[in-house]
Backbone as CSV, one residue per row, in Angstrom:
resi,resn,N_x,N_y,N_z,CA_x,CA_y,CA_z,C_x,C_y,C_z
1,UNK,-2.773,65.953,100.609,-2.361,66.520,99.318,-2.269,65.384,98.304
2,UNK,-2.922,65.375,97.191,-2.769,64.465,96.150,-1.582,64.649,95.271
3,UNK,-1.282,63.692,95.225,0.100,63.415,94.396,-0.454,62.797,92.634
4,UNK,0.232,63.913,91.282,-0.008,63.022,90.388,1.341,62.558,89.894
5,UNK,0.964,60.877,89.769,1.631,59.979,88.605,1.799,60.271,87.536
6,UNK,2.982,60.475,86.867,2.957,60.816,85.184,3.151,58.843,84.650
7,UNK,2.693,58.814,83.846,2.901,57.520,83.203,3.635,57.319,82.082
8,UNK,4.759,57.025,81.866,5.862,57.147,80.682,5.658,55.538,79.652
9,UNK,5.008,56.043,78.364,4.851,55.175,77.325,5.874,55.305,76.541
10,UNK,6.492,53.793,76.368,7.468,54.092,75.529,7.202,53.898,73.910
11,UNK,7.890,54.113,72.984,7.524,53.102,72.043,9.068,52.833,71.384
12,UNK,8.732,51.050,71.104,8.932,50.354,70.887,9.196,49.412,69.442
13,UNK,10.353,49.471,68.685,10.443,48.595,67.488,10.904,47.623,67.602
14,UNK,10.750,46.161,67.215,11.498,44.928,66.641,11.826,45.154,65.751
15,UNK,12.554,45.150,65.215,13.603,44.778,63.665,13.922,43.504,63.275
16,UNK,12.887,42.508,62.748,13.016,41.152,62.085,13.482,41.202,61.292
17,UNK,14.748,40.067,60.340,15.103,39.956,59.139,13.576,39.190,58.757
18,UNK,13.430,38.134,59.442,12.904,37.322,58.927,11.519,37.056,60.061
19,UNK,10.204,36.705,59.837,9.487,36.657,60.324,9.550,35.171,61.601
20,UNK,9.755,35.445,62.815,9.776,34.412,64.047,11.229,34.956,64.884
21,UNK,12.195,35.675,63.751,13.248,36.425,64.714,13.145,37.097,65.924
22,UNK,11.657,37.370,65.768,11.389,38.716,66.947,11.005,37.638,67.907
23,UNK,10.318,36.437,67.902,10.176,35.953,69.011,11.354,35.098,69.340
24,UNK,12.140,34.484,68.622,13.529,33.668,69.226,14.133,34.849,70.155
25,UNK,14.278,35.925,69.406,14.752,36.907,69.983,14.858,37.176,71.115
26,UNK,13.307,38.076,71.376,12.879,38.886,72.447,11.512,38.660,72.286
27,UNK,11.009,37.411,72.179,9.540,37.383,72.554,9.326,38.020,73.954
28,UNK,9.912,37.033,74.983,9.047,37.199,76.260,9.639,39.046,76.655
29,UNK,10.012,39.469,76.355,10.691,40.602,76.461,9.481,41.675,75.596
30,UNK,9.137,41.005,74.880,8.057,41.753,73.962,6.853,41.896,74.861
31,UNK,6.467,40.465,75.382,5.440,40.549,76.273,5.343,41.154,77.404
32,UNK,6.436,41.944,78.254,7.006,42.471,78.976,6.980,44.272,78.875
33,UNK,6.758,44.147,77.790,6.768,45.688,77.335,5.261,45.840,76.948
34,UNK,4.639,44.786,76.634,3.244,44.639,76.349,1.729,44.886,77.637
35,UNK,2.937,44.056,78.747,2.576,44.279,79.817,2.349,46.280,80.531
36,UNK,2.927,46.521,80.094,4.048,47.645,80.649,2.976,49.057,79.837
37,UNK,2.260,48.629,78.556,1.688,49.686,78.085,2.539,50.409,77.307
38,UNK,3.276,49.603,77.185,4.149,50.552,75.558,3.538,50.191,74.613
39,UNK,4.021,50.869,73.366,3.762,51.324,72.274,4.451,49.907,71.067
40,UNK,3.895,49.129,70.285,5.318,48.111,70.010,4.765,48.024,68.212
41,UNK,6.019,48.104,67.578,5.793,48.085,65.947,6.980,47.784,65.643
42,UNK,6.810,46.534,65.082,6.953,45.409,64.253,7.405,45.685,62.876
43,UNK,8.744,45.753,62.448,9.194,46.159,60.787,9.775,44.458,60.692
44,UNK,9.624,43.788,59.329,9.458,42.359,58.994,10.366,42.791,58.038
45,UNK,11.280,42.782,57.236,12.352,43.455,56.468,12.282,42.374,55.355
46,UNK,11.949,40.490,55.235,12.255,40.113,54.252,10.592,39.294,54.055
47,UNK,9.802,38.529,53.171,8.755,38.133,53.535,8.940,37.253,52.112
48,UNK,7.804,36.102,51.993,7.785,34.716,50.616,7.284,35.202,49.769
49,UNK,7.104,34.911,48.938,6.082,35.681,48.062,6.004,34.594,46.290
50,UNK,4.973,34.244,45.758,4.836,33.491,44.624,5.606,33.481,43.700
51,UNK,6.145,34.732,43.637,7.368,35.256,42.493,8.589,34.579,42.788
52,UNK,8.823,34.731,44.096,10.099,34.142,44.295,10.113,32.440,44.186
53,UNK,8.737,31.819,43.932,8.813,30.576,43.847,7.883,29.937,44.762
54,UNK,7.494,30.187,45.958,7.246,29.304,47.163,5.569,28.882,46.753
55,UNK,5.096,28.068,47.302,3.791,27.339,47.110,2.752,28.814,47.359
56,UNK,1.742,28.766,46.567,0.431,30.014,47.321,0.232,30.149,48.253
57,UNK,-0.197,28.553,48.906,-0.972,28.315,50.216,-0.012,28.805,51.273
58,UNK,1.358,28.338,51.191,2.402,28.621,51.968,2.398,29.835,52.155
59,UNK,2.565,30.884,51.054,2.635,32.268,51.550,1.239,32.496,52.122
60,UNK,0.427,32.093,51.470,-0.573,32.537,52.235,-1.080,32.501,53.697
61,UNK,-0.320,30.936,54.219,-0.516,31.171,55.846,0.344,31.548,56.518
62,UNK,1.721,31.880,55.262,2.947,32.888,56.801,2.084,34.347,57.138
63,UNK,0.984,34.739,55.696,0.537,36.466,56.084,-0.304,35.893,57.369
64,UNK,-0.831,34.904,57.146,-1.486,34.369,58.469,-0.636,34.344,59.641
65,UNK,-0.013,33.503,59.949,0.933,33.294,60.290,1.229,34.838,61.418
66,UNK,1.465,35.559,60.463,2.166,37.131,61.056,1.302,37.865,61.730
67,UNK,-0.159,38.132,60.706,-1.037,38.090,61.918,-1.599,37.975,62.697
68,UNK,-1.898,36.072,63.154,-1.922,35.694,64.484,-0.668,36.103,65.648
69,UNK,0.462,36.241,65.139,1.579,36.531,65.674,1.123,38.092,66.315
70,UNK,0.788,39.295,65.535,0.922,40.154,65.550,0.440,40.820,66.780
71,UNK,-0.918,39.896,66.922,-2.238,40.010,67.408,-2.040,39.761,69.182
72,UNK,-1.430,38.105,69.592,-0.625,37.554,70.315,0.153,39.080,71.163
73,UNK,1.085,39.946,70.190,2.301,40.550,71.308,1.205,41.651,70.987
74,UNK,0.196,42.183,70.444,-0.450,43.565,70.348,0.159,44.766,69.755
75,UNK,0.587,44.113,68.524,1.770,45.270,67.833,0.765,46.699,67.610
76,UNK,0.829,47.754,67.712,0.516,48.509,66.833,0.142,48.798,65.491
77,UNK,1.376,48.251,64.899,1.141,48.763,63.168,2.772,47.163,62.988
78,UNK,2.057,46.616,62.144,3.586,45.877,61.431,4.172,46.146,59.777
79,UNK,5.082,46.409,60.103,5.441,46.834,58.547,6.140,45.705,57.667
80,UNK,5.928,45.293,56.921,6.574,44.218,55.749,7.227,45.407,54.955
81,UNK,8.495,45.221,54.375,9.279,46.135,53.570,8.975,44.515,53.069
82,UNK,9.197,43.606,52.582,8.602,42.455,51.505,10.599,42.101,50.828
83,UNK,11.122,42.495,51.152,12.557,42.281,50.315,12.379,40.555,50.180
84,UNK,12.912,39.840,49.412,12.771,38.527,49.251,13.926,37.809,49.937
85,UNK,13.403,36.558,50.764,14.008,36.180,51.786,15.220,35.399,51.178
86,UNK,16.400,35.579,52.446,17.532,34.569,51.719,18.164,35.441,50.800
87,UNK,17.785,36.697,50.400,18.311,37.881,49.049,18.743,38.965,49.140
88,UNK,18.456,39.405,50.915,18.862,40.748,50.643,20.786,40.914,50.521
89,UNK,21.391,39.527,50.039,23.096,39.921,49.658,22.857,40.592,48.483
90,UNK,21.970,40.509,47.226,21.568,40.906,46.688,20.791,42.155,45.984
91,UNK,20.330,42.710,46.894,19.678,43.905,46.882,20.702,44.979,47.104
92,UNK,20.717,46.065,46.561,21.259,47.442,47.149,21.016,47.690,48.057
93,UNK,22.105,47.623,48.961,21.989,48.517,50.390,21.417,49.602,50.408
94,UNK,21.418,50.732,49.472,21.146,51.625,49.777,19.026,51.527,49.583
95,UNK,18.818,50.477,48.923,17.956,50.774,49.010,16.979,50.223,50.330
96,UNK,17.712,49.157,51.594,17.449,48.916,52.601,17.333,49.720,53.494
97,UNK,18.554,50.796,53.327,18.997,51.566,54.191,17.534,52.809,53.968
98,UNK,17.453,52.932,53.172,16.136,54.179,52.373,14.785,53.417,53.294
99,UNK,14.396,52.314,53.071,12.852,51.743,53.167,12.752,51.686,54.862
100,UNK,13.888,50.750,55.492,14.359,50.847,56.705,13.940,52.360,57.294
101,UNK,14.947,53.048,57.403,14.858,54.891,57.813,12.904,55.492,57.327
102,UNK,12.417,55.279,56.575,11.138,55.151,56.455,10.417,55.001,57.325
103,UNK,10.388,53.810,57.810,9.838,53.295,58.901,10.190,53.738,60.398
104,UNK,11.494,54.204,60.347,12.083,54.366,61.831,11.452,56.138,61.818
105,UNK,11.309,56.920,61.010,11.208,58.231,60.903,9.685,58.295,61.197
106,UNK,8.745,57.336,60.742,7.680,57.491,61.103,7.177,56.983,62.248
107,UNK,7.856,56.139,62.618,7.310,55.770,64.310,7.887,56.231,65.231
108,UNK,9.570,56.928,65.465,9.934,57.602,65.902,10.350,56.496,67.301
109,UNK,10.910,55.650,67.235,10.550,54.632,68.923,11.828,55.194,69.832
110,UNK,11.792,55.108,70.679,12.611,55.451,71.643,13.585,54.012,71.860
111,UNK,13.333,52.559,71.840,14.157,51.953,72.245,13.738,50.440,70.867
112,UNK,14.942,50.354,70.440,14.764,49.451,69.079,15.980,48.566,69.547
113,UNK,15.198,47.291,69.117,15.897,45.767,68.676,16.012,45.436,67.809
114,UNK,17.143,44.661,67.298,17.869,44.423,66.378,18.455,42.934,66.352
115,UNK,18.768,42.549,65.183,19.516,41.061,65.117,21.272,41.382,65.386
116,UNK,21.686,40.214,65.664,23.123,40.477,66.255,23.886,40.601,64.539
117,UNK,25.083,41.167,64.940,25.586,41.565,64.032,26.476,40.295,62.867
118,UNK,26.844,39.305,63.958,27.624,38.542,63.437,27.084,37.129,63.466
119,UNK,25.620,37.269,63.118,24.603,35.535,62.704,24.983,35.579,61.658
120,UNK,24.910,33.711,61.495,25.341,32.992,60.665,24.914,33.417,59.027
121,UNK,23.440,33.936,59.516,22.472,34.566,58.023,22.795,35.310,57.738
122,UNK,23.088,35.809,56.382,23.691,37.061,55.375,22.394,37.897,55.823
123,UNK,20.845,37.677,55.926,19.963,38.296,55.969,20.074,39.479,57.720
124,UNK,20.602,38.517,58.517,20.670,39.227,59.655,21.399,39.872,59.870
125,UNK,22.679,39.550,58.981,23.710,40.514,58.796,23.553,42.030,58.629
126,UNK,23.213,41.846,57.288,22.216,43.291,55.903,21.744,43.998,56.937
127,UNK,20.577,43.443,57.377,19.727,43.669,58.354,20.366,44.602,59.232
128,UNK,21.340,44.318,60.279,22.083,44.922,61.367,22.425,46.290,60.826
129,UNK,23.502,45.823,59.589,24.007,47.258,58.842,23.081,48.404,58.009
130,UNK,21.974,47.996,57.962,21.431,48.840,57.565,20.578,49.259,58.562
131,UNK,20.019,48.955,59.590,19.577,49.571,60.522,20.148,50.460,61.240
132,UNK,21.903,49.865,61.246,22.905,51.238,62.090,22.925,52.330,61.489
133,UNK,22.645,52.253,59.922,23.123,53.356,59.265,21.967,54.151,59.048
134,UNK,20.955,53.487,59.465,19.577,54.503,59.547,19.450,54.864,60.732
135,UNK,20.092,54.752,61.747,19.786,55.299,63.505,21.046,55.967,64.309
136,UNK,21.388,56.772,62.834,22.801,57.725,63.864,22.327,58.824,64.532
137,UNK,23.100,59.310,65.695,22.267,59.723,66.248,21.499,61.373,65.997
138,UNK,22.655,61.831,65.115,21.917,63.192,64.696,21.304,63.203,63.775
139,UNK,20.237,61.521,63.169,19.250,61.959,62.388,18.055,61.184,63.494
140,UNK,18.559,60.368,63.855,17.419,60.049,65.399,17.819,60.489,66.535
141,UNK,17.827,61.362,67.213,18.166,61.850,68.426,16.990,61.074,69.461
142,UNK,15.999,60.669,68.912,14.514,60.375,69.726,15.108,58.737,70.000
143,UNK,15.967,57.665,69.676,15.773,56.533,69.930,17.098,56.732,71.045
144,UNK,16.975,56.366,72.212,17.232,55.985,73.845,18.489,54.786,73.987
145,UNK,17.847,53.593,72.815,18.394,52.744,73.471,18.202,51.712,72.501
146,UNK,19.280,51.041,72.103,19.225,49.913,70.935,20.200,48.735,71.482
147,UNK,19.472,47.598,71.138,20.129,46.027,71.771,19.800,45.315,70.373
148,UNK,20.918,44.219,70.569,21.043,43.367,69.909,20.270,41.961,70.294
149,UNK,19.593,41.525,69.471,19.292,40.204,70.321,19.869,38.984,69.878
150,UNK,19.844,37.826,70.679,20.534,36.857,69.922,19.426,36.083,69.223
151,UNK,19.521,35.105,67.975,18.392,34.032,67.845,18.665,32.512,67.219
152,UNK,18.565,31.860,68.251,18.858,30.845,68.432,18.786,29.832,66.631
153,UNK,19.971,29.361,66.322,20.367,28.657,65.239,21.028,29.719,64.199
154,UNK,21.109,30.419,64.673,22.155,31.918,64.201,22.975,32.463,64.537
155,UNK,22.981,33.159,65.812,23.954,33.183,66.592,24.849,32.484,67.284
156,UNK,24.539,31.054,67.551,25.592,30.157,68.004,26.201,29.895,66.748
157,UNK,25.906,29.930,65.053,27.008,29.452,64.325,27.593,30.216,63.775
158,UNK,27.277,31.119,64.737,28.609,32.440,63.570,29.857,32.261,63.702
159,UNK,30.581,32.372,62.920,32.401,32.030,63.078,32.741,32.080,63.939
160,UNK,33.393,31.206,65.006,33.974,30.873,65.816,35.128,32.421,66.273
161,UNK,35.202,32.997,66.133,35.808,34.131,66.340,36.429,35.083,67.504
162,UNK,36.745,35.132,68.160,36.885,36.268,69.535,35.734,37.380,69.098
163,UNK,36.089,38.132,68.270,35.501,39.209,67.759,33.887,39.721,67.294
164,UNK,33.706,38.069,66.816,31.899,37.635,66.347,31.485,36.928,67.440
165,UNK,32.095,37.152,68.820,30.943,36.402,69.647,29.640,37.028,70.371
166,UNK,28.527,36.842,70.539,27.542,37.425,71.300,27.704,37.472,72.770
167,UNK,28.456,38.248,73.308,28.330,39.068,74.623,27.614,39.643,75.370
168,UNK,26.557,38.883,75.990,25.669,39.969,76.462,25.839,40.681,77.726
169,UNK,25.556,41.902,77.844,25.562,42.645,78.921,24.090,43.501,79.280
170,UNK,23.174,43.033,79.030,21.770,43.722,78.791,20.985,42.210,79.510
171,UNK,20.427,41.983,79.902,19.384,40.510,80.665,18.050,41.258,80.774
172,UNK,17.095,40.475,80.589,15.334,40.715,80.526,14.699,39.658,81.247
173,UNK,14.207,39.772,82.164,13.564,38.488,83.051,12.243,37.813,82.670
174,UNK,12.374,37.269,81.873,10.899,36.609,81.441,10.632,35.394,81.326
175,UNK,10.842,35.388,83.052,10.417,33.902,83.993,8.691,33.719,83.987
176,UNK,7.859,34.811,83.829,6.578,34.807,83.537,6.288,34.400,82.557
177,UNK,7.107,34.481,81.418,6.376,34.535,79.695,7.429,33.653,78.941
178,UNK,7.989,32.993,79.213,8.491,31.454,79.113,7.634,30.828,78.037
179,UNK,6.488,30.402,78.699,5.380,29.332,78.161,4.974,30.005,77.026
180,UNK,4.375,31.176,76.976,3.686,31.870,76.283,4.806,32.466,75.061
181,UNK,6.010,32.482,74.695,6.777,32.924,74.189,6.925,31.461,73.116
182,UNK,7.175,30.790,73.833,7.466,28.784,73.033,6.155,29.146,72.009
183,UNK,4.731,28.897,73.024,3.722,28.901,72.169,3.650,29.876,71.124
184,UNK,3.588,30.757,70.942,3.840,32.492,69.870,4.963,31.398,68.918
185,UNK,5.945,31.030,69.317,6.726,30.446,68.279,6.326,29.359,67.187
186,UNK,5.356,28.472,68.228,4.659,26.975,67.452,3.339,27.845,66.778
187,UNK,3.278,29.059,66.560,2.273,29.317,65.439,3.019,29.503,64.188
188,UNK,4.095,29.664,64.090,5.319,29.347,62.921,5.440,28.200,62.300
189,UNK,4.854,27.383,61.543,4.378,26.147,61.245,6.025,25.869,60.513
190,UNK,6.513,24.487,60.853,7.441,24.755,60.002,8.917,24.643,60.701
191,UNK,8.755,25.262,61.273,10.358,26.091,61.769,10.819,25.847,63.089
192,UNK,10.192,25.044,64.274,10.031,24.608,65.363,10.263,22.660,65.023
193,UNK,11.199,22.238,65.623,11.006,20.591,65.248,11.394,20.117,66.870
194,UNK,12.254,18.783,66.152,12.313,17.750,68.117,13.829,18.471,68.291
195,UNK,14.082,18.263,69.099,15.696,18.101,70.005,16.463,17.059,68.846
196,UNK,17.672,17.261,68.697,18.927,18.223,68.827,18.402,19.782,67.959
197,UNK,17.640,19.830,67.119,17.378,21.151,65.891,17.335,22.029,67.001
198,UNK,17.907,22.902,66.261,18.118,24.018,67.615,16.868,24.739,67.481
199,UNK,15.881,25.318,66.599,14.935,25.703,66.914,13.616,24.408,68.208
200,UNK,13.771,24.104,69.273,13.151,23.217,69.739,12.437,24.055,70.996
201,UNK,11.280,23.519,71.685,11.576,23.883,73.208,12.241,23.589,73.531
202,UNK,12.844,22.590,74.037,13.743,22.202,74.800,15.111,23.517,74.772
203,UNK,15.338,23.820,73.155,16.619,24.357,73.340,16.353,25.918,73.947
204,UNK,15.105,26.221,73.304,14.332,27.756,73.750,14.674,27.680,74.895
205,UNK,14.134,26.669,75.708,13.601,26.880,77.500,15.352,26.809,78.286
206,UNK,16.417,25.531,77.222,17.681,25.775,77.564,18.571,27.004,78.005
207,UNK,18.387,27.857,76.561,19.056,29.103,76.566,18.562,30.162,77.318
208,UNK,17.470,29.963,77.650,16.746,30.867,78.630,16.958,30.724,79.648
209,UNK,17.111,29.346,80.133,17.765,29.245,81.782,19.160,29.104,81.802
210,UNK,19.919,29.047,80.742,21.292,29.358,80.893,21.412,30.973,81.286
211,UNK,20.861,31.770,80.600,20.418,33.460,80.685,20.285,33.641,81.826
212,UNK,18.905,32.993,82.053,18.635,33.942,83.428,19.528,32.986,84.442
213,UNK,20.195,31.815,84.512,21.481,31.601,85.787,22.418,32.832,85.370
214,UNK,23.320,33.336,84.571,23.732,34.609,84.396,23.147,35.783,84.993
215,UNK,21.661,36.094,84.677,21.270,37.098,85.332,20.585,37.195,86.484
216,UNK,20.425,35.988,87.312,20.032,35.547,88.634,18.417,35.810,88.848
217,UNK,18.282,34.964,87.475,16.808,34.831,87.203,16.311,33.660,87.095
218,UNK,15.260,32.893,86.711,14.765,31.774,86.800,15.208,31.469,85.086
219,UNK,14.048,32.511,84.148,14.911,32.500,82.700,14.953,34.033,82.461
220,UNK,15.727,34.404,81.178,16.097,35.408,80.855,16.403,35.529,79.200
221,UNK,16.032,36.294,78.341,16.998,36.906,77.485,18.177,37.724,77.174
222,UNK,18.829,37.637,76.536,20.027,37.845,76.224,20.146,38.803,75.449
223,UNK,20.936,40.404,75.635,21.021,41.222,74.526,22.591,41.943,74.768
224,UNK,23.146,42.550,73.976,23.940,42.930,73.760,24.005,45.075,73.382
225,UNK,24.010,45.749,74.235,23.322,46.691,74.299,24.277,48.070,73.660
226,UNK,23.505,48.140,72.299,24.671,48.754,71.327,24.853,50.658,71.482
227,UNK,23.647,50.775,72.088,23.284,52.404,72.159,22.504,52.556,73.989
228,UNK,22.963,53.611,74.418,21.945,53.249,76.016,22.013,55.304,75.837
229,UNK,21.201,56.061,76.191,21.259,57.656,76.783,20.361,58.013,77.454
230,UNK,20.668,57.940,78.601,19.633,57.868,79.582,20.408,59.337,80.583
């Protein structure tokens, strides 16, 4: 008697403030789901742009930049909402909260990542709160499961606090995609330097094997798991 397999595709959002969040984040975790035959789309919430000042060429190779990136984890569709970086204290919430829900209504994902709530960046902040307030659950009933991720030079300087610390209770094993996660990062020209800067390998490959000794892995990411309905 033949037996059929159903095959369950999930899909999948990152929620970047800022473009390279998604891989400090949950790169190898991305690649993991990539592996896996899900579905994965990419919303970029703040992006450079000439107006705001920055060199041409510069903006011109972060759009680069995003789409070698894009290409790398096999996003689906990536969305730039374009808000200007470093600004959204600035902007109306409500109009984050509007462009945000946009995006989540049309892809519909079952399990979305997010920046932690209490990084050092006002941007990741915004970010957090307006994503909660676009994913309650009786206007998304379809999203499963939402984590926080941490990203390294953000989350370690958030106020010293009991209350603002990153707790994780969520671990992702991506003792395979280690290497390949660093590299995805060094296409970020810029933003990667030597040891002590916390964006480094060294500190990447650190926090990852601090993780996975926690999760009795070789390395691991770290999430904080804000929604689970299973």
């Amino acid at each position: 008697m033949s037996r059929r397999w159903r095959i369950f595709v999930n899909k999948v959002m990152i929620v970047a403030p800022h473009p390279d969040d998604e891989t400090l984040g949950c790169g190898g975790t991305i690649l993991k789901h990539k592996l896996r035959g899900d579905e994965l789309y990419w919303l970029i919430v703040t992006n450079i742009s000439v107006e705001e000042e920055y060199d041409k060429d510069r903006v011109m190779q972060r759009q680069e930049e995003i789409d070698t990136v894009s290409k790398e984890y096999g996003f689906a569709n990536v969305f730039k909402l374009n808000f200007p970086t470093t600004k959204l204290d600035i902007i109306p919430k409500k109009q984050i909260i509007e462009d945000i829900s946009k995006v989540i209504d049309e892809v519909r994902p079952e399990i979305v990542f997010i920046p932690n709530r209490n990084d050092a960046h006002s941007d990741h902040k915004i970010t957090f709160e307006a994503v909660m307030c676009s994913v309650k659950t009786f206007r998304c009933s379809f999203i499963k499961r939402i984590l926080m991720y941490e990203t390294i030079s953000e989350t370690e300087f958030a106020t010293p606090f009991q209350n603002d610390a990153f707790v994780p209770n969520s671990f992702s094993d991506i003792s395979n995609y280690l290497d390949s996660k660093i590299a995805i990062m060094e296409i970020y020209k810029g933003e990667m330097a030597a040891h002590p800067f916390p964006r480094s390998k060294e500190n990447i490959k650190a926090l990852a094997t601090f993780r996975g000794a926690t999760g009795g892995v070789k390395y691991a990411e770290a999430f904080m798991t804000v929604k689970e309905m299973w």
